[in-house]
N, C-alpha and C positions, 0 to 999 in steps of 0.2 A: 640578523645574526643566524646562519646557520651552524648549527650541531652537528656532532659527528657520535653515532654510537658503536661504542664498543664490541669488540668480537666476542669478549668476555660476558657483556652484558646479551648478545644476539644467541651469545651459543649456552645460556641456561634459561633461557625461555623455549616457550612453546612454539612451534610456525614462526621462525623469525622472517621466514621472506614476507611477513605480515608489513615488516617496517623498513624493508630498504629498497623501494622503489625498484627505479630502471627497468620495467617491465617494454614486453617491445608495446609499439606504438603508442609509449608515453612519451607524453609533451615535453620539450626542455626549451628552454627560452634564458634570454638573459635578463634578471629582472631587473638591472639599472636601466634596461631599457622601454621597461611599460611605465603607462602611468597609474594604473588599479591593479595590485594583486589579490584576487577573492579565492579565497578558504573551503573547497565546499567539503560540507563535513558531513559523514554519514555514522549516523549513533550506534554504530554496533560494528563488532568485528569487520576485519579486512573481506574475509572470504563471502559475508553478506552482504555487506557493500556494494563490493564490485560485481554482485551480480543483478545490479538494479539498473533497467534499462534508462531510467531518468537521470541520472546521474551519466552513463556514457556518453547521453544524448548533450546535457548543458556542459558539459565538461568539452570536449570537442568543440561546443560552439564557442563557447567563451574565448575558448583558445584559436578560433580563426581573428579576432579583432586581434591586431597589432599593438594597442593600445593596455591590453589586459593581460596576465597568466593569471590562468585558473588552475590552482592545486588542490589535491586529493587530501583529507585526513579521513583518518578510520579510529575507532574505538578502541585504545588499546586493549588487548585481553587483560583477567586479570595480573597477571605473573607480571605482564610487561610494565602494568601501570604500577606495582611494587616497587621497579627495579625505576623509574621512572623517579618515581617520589625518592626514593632512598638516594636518588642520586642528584635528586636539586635538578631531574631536566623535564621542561616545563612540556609540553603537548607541540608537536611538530609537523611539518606536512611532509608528503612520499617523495614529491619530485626531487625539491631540494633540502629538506629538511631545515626549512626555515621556522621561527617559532613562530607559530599560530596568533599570536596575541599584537605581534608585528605585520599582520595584512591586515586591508582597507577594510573588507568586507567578510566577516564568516558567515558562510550558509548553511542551513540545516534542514534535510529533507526527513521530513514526519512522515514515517510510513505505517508507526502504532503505534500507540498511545501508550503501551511497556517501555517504549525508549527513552520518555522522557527523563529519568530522574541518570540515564547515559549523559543526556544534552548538558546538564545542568554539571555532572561530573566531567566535563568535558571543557567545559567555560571556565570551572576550576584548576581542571589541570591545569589548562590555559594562561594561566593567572590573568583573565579578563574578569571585569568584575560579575559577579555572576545576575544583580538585577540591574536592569536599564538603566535606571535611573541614577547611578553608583556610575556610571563611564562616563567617561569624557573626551573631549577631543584627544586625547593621546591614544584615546581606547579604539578597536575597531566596533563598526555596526554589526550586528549581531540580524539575521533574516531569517525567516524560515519559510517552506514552501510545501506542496506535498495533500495527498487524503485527508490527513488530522489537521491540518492549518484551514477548512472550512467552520470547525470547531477552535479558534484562536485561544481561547480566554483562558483554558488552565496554563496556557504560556504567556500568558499578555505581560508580566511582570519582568520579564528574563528576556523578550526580545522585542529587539524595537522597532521592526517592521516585515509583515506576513505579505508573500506575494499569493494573490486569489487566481488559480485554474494554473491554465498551461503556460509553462516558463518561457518556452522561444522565444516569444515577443517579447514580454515585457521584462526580461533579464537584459537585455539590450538597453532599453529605455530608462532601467535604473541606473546601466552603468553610463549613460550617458549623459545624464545628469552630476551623476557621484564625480565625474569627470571634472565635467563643467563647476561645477563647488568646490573640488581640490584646487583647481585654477585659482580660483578667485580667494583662497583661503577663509572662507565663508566660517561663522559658529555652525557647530553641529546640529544645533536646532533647524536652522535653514535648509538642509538636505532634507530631512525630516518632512517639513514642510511642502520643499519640493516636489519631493514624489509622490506626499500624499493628494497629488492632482493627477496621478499616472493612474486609471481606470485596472484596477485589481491590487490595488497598495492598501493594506492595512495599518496605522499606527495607531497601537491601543493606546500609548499616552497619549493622543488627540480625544481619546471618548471615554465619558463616564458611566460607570453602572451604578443605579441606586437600587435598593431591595424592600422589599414590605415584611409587614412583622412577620409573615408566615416563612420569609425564607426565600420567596419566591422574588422575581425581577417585579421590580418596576417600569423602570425604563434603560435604554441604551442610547445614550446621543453624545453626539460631537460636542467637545466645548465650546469649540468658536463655527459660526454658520459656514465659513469657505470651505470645511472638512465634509465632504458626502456623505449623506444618514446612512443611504446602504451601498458596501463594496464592493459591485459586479465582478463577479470571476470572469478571467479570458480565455479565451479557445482559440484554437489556430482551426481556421476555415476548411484551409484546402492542402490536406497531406501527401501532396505529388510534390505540392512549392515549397514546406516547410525542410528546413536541416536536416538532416539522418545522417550520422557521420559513416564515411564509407570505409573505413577504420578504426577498431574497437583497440585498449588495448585486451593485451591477450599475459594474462599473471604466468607468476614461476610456479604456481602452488594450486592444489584444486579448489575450485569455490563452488559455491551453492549449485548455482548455474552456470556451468562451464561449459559455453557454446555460442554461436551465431542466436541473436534475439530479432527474426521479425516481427514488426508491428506492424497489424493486416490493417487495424481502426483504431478507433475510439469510441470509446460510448456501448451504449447493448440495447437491443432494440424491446429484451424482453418484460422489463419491468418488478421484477423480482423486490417482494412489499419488505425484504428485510436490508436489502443488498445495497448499501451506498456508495457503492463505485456506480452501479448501473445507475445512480442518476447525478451526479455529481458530474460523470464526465459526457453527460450529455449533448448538442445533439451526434448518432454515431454520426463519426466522418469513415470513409472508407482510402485507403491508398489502390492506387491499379495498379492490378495485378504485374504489368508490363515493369511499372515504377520497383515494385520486391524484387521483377527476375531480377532487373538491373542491379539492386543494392545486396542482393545474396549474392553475383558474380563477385561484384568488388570487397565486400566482409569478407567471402570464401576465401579468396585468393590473398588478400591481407593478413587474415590469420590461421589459416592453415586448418581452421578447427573443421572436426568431423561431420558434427552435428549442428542442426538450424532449428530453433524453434518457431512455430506460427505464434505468436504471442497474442492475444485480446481475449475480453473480457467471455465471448463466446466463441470459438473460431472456428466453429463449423458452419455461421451465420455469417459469414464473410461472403458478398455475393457471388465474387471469380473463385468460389475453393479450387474447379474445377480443370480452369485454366492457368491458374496457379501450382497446383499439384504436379498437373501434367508440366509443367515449362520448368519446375524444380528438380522432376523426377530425371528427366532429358539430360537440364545440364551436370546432375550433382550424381546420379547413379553410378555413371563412370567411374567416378572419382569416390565412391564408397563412402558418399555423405550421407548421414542419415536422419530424416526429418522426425520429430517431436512436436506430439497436438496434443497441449492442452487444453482445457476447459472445451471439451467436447460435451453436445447435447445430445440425449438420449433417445431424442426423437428425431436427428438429422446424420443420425451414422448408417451406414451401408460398406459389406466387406468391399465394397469397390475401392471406395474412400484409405478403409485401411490397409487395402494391398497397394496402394501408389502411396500413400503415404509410408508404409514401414514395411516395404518387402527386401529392403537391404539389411533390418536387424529389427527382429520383432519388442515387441518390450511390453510392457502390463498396460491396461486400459484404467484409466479414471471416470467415472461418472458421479453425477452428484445429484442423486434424488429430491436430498434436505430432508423429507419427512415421507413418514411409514405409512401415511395413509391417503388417500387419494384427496379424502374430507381437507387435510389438511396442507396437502400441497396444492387446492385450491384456495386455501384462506390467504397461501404465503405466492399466491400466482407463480408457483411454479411452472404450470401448464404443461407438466410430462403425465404420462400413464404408468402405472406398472406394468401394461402389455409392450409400452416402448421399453421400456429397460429388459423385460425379458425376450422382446424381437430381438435385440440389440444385442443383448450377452450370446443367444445361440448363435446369429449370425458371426460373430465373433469365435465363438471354439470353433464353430466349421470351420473358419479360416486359420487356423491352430492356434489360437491365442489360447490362454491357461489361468494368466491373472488378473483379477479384478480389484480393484479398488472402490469401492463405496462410500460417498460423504453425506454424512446427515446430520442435522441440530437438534438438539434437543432444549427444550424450555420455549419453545415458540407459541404464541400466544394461539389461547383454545385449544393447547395440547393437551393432551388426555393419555392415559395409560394404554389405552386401545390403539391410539397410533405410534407408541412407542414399541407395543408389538409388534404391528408393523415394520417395522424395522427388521428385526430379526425372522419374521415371515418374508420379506423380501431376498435377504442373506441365505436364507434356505433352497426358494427358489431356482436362486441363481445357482445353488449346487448341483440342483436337481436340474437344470439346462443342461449343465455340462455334463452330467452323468449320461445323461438321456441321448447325446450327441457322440456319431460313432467314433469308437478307438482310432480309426484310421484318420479321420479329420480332426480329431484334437489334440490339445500339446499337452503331454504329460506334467503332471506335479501342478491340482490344481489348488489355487488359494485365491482365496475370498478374505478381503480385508475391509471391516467396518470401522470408520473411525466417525465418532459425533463428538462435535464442538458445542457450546451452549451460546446459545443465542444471546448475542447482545443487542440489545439498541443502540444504532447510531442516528446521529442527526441527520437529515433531508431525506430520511425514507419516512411513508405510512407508516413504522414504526415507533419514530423517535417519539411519540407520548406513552407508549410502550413501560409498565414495569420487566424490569426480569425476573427471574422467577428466583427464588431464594437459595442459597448454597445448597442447605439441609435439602432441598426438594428435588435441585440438582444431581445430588450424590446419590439419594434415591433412586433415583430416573436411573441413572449410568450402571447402579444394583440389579435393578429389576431387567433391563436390557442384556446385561450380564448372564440373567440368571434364564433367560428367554434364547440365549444360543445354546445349540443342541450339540453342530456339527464341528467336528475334527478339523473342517478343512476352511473353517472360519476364523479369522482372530480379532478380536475388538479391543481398539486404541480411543482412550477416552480424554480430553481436556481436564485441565485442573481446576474447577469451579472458582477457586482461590482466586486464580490468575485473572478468567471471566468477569469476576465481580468487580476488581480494578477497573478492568479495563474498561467498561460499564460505567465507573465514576467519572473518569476523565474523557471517555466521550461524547456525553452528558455535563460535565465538570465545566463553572463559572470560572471569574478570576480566584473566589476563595480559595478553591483547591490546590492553588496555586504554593500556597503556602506549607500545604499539608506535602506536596512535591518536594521542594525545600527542605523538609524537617525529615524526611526520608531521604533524602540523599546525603544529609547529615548523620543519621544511623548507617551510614554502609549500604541503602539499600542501591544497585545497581544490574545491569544484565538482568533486569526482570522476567525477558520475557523465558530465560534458560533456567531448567527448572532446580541445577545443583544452587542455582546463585539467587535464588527467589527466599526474600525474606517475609513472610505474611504477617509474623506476630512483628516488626519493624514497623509496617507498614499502619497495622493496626494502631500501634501506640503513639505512630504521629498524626495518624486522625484524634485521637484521643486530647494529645498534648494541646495538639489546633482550637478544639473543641468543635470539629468540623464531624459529623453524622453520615457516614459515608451513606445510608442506606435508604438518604432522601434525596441523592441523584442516582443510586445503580435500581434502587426496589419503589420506588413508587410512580401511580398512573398519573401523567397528567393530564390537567383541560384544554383542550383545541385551544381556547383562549388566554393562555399562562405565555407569557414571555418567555421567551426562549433562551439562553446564551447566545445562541447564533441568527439570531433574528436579522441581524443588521446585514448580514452576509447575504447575497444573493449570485444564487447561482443557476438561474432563468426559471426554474421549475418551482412552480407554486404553491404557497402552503395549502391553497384551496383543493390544488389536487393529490395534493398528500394526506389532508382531511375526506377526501373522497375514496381516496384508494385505501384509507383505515378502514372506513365505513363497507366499503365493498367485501374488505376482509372477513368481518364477522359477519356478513350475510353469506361467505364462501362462493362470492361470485367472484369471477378470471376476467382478468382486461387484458383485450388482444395484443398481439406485438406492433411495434412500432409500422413494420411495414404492411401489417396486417390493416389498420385501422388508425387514423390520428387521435388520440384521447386529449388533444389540446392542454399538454402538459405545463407548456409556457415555452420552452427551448426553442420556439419559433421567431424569440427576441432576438435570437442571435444571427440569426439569416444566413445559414448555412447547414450544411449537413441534410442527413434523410428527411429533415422537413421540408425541403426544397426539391427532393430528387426528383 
């Protein structure tokens, strides 16, 4: 049943082009004609959404199989979801505006752990039932995939199966099972089953947790033995052969990232002890360079857009920067397109780099230190200096740049107040670069922007046994750094410890929390990660109600030997050597880069990538 909304209702909201589709190069299909329609639903607003490359990427592919349309839902804002409820219309998707609760499949990509109590208001809107075990064959399967689905449990109640690693493949593989079960009108238990033999399918009603008196796991296992103890994450080998749609669409409205997204890799060769991306999506694969010119000619020319991002996790450690640069610069300079590098490294820039990369329209530099003191971005293997970051800043005003960006954490483990000076000794520095650097080569109006996040522990880093360090200690820290900048031409943007401390539980967070999620999206609470829409005393009171301790998954250390939530999960990298890279920590010894040295991480299960190269 598709719906039609109102002009009345589109024209007293906010961003209405949030909700009536027909952007160019969206899909339309006629859906008496498929045999799967899957939902892929992203938990927060339109314009955040669509700027996530994993979502362009499966959204396109899905929709090459003749067999399937895969549509688009986004999180209504709030105003919209008002006029939503007030009007009895349930949650719908963009293409067609068909209700959500009528496709086979809905997906949900977990990209932070603030979105969840979105997800859960979203299944509601839906009218799906909101826990697994409450659907039934009239209901759709509810999936999720994504960062936070390595960590399952605080969602294991609400959805009935997690896809582990990279989608390409095995999104295929589920639909082609899901197929084969609609045929045969199979119970929905049987699907279930099915795929829990597809290598990176998670279904938590297949496994039980039991707990000891301290709170802590006991065990994680499968009920019945044909269910695999642990659920190998997937990875796509070789990214020359895998899909990259050569067509994005392109919205009516501005969004996050409003541009061409290349994806140079996968993976990060540096090891960084706090960072769970850089081991999760382990081992790097790299694309040739020859393969991006190709896929920036045909995005270019498909949507019109100005700009192209290098996208990965390091991109100045992509090994063809050089040949890439120069063959982007060639085709797209003509044409007044202008390239965007993020996650630049402070040790691998040179004004060469940044005169091919942005001599059509200059714009501020990003660097990210993480920590004030050398001591201490050897504990967190960082492996930059401070003579790199201030090579790297004067090289920079010489070639007229003006503004910096700064990122660094604070609360990281064996920090001290002397490296949080640091911080603001380095901020200083870098004014005194650009002062010292003459009027003639540098660009007027300069500004220096520190922004520190507080550290959280995530799982599959030398971290995850990791306490955080307390609000009150937080707030502190963010005071004293505060009270530590001098100059005019600095400004310091701080995280909300509040929000920190969340996020902390539920990345750490078993199935109990589960419930505590639920009792919170019961008080209103939703858009957490926005800080008008963040409710903390909400949040507080349904830990409270739960009788759930929030501060014995975000603030306490654990032992190497403590079961994990995520134990069962494997994603090739070893807990032996996440145990080692702890220990190397607190002696503030540095393990080299990947391409530097093989530290026998485990990633070599997978028989591809720079283990191989």
């Amino acid at each position: 049943m598709s719906i039609k909304i109102s002009d009345k209702i589109l024209q007293s909201v906010e961003k209405p082009a949030r909700y009536i589709g027909n952007e160019w190069n969206s899909i339309h299909k006629d859906p008496s004609g498929v045999e799967a329609r899957f939902a892929f639903c992203f938990p927060d607003v339109y314009e955040v959404g669509m700027s996530h490359l994993g979502m362009k990427i499966l959204y396109h592919l899905l929709n090459e199989r003749k067999d399937t349309y895969c549509e688009r839902v986004f999180a209504p804002w709030v105003d919209m979801e008002a006029k939503m409820r007030e009007n009895n219309i349930p949650l719908f998707s963009l293409e067609t505006h068909e209700l959500v609760k009528n496709f086979d499949i809905v997906g949900f990509t977990l990209q932070y752990e603030m979105s969840y109590t979105n997800i859960i208001n979203m299944l509601d809107l839906a009218q799906i039932p909101i826990f697994s075990q409450d659907r039934t064959k009239e209901h759709p399967f509810v999936c999720a995939g994504g960062p936070c689905a390595y960590n399952p449990e605080p969602l294991a109640d609400f959805v009935d199966f997690f896809m582990m690693g990279e989608g390409e493949e095995i999104i295929n593989e589920v639909m082609d099972v899901y197929i084969d079960w609609k045929r045969q009108n199979l119970p929905r238990e049987k699907f279930l089953d099915a795929i829990s033999q597809i290598e990176g399918i998670y279904v938590p009603a297949f496994y039980k947790v039991e707990y000891k008196e301290d709170n802590t796991i006991l065990k994680i296992e499968p009920v019945k033995e044909k269910y695999p103890k642990k659920i190998k994450k997937r990875i796509i080998k070789d990214l020359d052969k895998v899909y990259f749609p050569e067509k994005v669409i392109v919205p009516y409205m501005g969004i996050v990232h409003d541009r061409i997204m290349l994806e140079l890799f996968r993976g990060c060769i540096r090891g960084c002890r706090f960072c769970q991306a850089g081991y999760i999506y382990r081992p790097v694969r790299e694309r040739s360079h020859e393969r991006l010119l190709e896929l920036a000619k045909s995005l270019e020319n498909s949507t019109g857009y100005e700009e192209i991002s290098l996208t990965s996790l390091s991109t100045s450690d992509y090994s063809s920067f050089k040949e890439l640069a120069e063959g982007l610069l060639v085709d797209m300079e003509p044409k007044k397109v202008n390239l965007s590098l993020p996650s630049l490294r402070i040790d691998s820039f040179s004004l060469e780099l940044m005169e091919k990369a942005q001599k059509v329209r200059k714009s501020g530099l990003t660097f990210a230190p993480e920590a004030g003191s050398q001591r201490l971005r050897n504990v967190i293997n960082k492996g930059v200096t401070e003579q790199d970051l201030i090579n790297s800043v004067k090289t920079a005003f010489n070639g007229g740049w003006s503004s910096v960006k700064l990122y660094f954490m604070i609360g990281l483990p064996t920090e001290n107040f002397d490296d949080i000076s640091g911080i603001a000794d380095l901020g200083h520095k870098v004014v005194d670069a650009y002062m010292s650097t003459p009027k003639e080569n540098r660009g007027k109006g300069l500004s220096v922007v520190i922004s520190t996040s507080s550290f959280v522990p995530k799982p599959f880093t030398p971290f995850q046994w990791e306490p955080q360090d307390e609000m009150a200690t937080l707030k502190e820290k963010q005071k004293f750094l505060q009270s530590k900048i001098k100059s005019k031409h600095i400004k310091y943007n701080w995280h909300d410890p509040e929000l920190s401390f969340l996020e902390a539980v539920f990345a750490r967070g078993d199935r109990r929390v589960g419930k505590v999620l639920y009792e919170a999206f019961r008080k209103g609470c939703k858009f957490d990660s926005w800080g008008e829409h963040f409710k903390f005393d909400k949040w507080m009171e349904a830990f409270a109600e739960c009788g759930i301790d929030p501060h014995f998954y975000a603030n306490r250390k654990r032992e190497f030997e403590e079961v994990l939530p995520w134990d069962h999960i494997d994603i090739g990298v070893s807990k032996e050597h996440f145990i080692k890279e702890n220990k190397k920590a607190y002696n503030e010894e540095v393990t080299p880069n990947c391409r530097a040295k093989c530290t026998g991480c485990g990633a070599t299960v997978f028989g591809g990538g720079i283990c191989f190269d």
